[in-house]
C-alpha positions as CSV (number, residue, x, y, z in Angstrom):
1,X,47.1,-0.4,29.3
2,X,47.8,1.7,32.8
3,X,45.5,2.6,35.1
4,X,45.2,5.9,34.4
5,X,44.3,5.1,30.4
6,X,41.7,2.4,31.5
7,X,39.6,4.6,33.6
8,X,39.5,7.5,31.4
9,X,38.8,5.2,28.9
10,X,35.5,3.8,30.9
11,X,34.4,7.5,31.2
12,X,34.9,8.3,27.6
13,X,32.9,5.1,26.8
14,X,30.0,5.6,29.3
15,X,29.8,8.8,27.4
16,X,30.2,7.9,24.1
17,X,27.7,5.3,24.8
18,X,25.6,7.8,26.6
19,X,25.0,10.0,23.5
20,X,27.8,12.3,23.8
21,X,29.5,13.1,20.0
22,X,33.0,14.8,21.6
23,X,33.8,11.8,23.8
24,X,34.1,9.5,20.4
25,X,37.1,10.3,19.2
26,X,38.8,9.9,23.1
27,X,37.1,6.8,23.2
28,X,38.7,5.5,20.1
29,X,42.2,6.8,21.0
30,X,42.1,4.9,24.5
31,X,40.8,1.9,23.3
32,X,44.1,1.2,21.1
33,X,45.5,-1.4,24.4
34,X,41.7,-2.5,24.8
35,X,41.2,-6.4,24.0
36,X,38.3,-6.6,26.4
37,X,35.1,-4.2,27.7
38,X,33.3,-5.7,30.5
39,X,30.3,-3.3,31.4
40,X,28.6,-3.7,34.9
41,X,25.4,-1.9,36.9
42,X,27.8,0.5,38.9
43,X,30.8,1.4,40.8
44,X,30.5,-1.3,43.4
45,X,29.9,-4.0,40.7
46,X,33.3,-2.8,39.3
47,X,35.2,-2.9,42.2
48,X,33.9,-6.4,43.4
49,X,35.4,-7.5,39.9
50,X,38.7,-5.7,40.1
51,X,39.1,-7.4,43.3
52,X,38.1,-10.9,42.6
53,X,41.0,-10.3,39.5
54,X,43.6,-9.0,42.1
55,X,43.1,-11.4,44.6
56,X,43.4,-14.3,41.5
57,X,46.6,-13.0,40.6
58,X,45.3,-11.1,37.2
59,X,46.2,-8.2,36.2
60,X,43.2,-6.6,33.9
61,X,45.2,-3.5,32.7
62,X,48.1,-6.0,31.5
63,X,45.6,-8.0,29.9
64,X,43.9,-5.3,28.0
65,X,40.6,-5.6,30.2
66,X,38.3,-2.4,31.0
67,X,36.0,-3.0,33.6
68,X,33.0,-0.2,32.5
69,X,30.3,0.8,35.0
70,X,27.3,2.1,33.0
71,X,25.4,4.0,35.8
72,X,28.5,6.6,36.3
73,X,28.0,9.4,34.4
C-alpha cells in the first residue's frame, strides 16, 4: 500500500472510529492492501514506530501495515 493510501487510510479510520458515518465507506476502500492496523496514543508514538521499522530494514507500506494514531483527529 503507498504512502499516500496508508495515511489517508489512518485518517478515515480515526474517523470512522471516531463516530463519523461518511468516512466508512473510504475506510473500507483503503483498507483493500491493509493486513495490519497498529493504533498508538499519538503522532509521536507513530513516528517512533515508523522509525524503529525503517531503521530494521521493514518496509510497513509493503507489508500491508498502518500505523494509526487515535488522538489525531
Amino acid at each position: 500500500m503507498p504512502m499516500d493510501d496508508t495515511r489517508r487510510f489512518s485518517r478515515a479510520a480515526v474517523e470512522w472510529a471516531a463516530g463519523s458515518t461518511h468516512a466508512a465507506p473510504a475506510a473500507r476502500k483503503l483498507a483493500v492492501g491493509v493486513r495490519m492496523v497498529v493504533l498508538v496514543e499519538g503522532v509521536s508514538d507513530q513516528a517512533a514506530l515508523e522509525a524503529l521499522a525503517a531503521r530494521r530494514g521493514r518496509d510497513l507500506d509493503a507489508e500491508g501495515i498502518a500505523i494509526v494514531p487515535l488522538g489525531v483527529r
